[in-house]
Structure formats: structure tokens, C-alpha cells
C-alpha positions, 0 to 999 in steps of 0.5 A, spaced: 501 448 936 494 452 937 489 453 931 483 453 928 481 449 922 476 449 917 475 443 911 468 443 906 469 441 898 461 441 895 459 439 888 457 446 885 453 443 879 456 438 877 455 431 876 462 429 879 467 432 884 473 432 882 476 437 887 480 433 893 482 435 899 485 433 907 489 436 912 494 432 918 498 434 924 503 432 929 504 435 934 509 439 931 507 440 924 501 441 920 500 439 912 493 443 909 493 440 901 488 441 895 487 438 889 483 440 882 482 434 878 481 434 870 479 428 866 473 423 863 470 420 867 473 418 874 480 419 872 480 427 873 478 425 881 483 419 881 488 424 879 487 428 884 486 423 890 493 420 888 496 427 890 492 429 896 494 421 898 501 422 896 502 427 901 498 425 906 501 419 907 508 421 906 506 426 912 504 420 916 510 416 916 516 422 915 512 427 921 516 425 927 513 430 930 516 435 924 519 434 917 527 435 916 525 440 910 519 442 908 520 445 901 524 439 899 518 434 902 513 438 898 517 438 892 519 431 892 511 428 894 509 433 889 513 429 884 511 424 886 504 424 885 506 427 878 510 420 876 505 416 880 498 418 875 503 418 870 504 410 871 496 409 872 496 412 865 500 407 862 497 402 866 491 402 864 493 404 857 490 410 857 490 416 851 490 422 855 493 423 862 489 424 868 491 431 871 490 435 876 492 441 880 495 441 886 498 446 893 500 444 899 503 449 906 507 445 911 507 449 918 511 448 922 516 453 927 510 458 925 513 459 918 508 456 913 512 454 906 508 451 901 508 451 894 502 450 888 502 447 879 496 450 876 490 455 879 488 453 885 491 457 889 493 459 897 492 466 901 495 468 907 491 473 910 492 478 916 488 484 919 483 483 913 488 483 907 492 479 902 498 478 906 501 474 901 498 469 895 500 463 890 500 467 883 497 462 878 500 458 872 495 459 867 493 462 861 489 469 863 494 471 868 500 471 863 495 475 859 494 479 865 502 480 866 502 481 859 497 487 860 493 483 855 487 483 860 485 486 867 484 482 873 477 483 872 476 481 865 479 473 867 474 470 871 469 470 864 476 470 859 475 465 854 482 461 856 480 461 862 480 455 864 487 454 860 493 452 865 500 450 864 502 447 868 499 442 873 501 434 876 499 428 871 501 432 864 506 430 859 512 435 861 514 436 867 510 440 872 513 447 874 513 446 882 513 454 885 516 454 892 514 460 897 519 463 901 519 462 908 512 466 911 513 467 919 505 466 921 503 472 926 496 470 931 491 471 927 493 469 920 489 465 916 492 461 911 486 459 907 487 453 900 481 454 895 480 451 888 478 455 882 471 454 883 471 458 889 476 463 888 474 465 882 468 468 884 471 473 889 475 478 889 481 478 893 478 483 898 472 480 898 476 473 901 480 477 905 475 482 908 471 474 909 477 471 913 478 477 918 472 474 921 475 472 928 470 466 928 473 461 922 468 456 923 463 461 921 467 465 916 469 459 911 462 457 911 459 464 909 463 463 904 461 457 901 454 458 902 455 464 898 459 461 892 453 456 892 449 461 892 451 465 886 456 460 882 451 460 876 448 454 872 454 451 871 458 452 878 465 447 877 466 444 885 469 449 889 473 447 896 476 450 902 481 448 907 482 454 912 487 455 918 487 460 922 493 460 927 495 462 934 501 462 937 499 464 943 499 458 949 495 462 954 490 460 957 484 465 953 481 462 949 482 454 951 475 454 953 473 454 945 473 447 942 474 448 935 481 450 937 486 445 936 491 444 940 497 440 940 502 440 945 499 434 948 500 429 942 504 424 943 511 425 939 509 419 934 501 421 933 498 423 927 492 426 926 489 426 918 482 428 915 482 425 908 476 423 905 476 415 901 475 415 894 468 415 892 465 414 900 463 421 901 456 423 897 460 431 897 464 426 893 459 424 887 461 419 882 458 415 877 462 409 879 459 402 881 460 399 888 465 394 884 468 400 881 470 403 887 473 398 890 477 397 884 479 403 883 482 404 891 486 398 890 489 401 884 489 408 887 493 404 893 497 399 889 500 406 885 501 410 890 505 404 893 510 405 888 512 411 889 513 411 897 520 412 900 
């Protein structure tokens, strides 16, 4: 595999950052995820951190080098990060669930599979254009196909921030799978919470991405959220991959592509912040707290490893 990939979560104007995010390789396969917690207090980060974890992990022991089915891997770990907030909840006798949103990609063979519970949604974009995106399970968009609203009128809609579905909530999560989605050269698969898409347009986004040079693109666009999210910005995130399947030599010289074909076949490379270690992670917590909240973050998961 060769690619270029880009990953930034800022806090916006809040106090906490609830959004969570990571992406790992082998030499055959690469999972990008993103996760939008909701909660008091740190438990909408814990829920988010428990589904990017889940994944992540699961990834790292079952990547060898790729996965044996990728839309099964996805829905079963999604699954199974739902089950596992839903067990901190009765662990810790909690009144209300932690929540989270989730979409994950799986790439592997140059075909992109993923799937999504809530709004945070995933683009894949090719030539400057929408080439195909997650529709959110929320509130303003089944206004929207009702024709109740237009698409321009749901960023500032009341019920905006309604979802119906996500991991952590009482009914089951509603997982959509995409179909199989062959990458070309050049395409960019970008996942991003509400916080950032919310303050674009499609095009807008797309016409962004185009940009051959992603570690410049993705940054313009998170400088200009932070920019113009307004007074009471929610955090906003991005994990971008723009992909190459050509293995000529052009381009080698540049060292934000990554390639992976001189991996070893067992290795695995992940980049996913430890709760509560990274100041783009603001919390409240203490020191004790923190360490507690790891240990209760790794025991929950635990359970829910196959």
C-alpha cells in the first residue's frame, strides 16, 4: 500500500474534547476510525475512547497482514464497543449511558469498506467531488428526505444535534455498511465529526481535498473551522488518507508517503492517543482519575475481545 495520511482533533470552544480518533496499518491493510462522545462529565470521552480502542485493538491482533472479512470486522467490533460502554454503565451504576458516534474504513485490495452510527460522517472524494458519503442517522437529515427542511437550513435546525442512533444507547445501534468502494489514485477518504463538517459544504470540503499535497489540504481546513466555528465551537476532527496504488518510483522522494510493502508481514503500526495524555485532549479529571479511568477503559474492553 502507498498513502498519504493526515490526523488532528482540536478542542473548539469547549472545555473537554469528547471527540476521539486513530488509524493503523500492516502491510496489507489500514483502518482510519473516529468517534464523537456525549456525556457528563468524562464519560462521553470514555465512550468514545472505548470504540476507537475496541478497533484498534482488535485490528492489531487479527491484521495478518489483511483482515478475512472486513464488513463482518467492522460490524462485529462496532458491536462490541456498544456492549462494552453499555457494561461501564452497569458497572459503575451510572443513570444515563455514555454515547458515542462512530465510522470506521477498512482498506484493504484498493477497496475502502466501512460503516457509521450517528453523524460523524466519511467522504470519499475523487477529482474535486463528492465521490460517495455516509448519510447521517439523525434527526434534520429525516427532515431533510422528508422534505421538511433543506440541506442549508440543518446546520443552524433546532434538532440539530438529535441522532438516532449511535454505540452506548439503549436499542441496539443501527450499523450501516457501505458497499465495496474501489479506490483510484488520488482519492481521498477523509472521516471528520459534526464539528467540522458541519461548517462546510460538500463542495466546499471536496474542492479543499483536491489539493494534491494533503498534509497541507487537511490543515487549511481545520484552521479555518477553528477560525470560524463561532463562540460555542464543538471539538472537530479529521483522519484523511489520500491513496496511491501506483508503486513507480515518482513521488518516493516525498516523506509524508507512507509505504508499506517493506513491513514485516506480523507488524502494526497505530497512532491513538491514551486517554487523558494529550493537552488536544483537554479533561477535568486528576492524575488519580485518569489512571483510573485507563484501567477501567482496558479492563472493559478486555471483555469484549475475541
Amino acid at each position: 500500500m502507498k498513502f498519504t495520511i493526515y490526523q488532528e482533533s482540536r478542542l473548539g470552544k469547549r472545555k473537554n474534547n469528547e471527540d476521539r480518533l486513530a488509524h493503523c496499518y500492516s502491510r496489507e491493510a489500514l483502518l482510519l476510525v473516529i468517534a464523537d462522545g456525549m456525556g457528563g462529565h468524562y464519560y462521553g470521552e470514555i465512550a468514545a475512547q472505548v470504540a476507537v480502542q475496541c478497533m484498534t485493538e482488535s485490528f492489531q491482533r487479527e491484521a495478518d497482514p489483511k483482515i478475512s472479512d472486513p464488513f463482518s470486522f467492522i460490524n462485529r467490533t462496532m458491536i462490541n464497543a456498544h456492549n462494552a460502554i453499555l457494561d461501564f454503565t452497569h458497572t459503575h451504576k451510572l443513570l444515563d449511558s455514555p454515547r458515542t458516534t462512530c465510522v470506521a474504513c477498512l482498506i484493504q485490495d484498493n477497496i475502502a469498506h466501512w460503516a457509521h452510527v450517528g453523524d460523524s460522517r466519511l467522504y470519499v472524494i475523487r477529482k474535486g467531488r463528492v465521490h460517495a458519503r455516509t448519510r447521517d442517522h439523525s434527526r434534520t437529515q429525516l427532515l431533510i428526505d422528508q422534505g421538511m427542511i433543506s440541506p442549508a437550513q440543518a446546520p443552524t435546525h433546532p434538532d440539530r444535534n438529535k441522532i438516532y442512533s449511535c454505540l452506548g444507547g439503549p436499542q441496539d445501534p443501527k450499523i450501516e455498511l457501505s458497499r465495496k468502494t474501489p479506490l483510484e489514485a488520488g482519492d481521498v477518504v477523509a472521516l471528520c465529526t459534526d464539528g467540522l463538517w458541519g461548517l462546510y459544504s460538500d463542495e466546499q470540503l471536496a474542492s479543499t481535498l483536491k489539493n494534491e499535497n494533503l498534509m497541507q489540504a487537511a490543515p487549511q481546513l481545520m484552521e479555518w473551522a477553528d477560525a470560524h466555528g463561532g463562540p460555542s465551537a464543538d471539538n472537530f476532527s479529521i483522519v484523511a488518507v489520500r491513496w496511491e496504488d501506483d508503486y513507480s518510483e515518482s513521488g518516493s522522494d516525498n516523506l509524508s508517503v507512507i509505504h508499506t510493502q517493506t513491513m514485516q508481514l506480523g507488524s502494526v503500526t497505530t497512532y491513538l492517543d491514551q486517554f487523558g495524555r494529550n493537552p488536544k485532549y483537554k479533561t477535568e479529571l486528576s492524575d488519580e482519575e485518569i489512571e483510573r479511568a485507563i484501567s477501567e477503559i482496558r479492563a472493559t474492553i478486555q471483555k469484549y475481545s475475541k
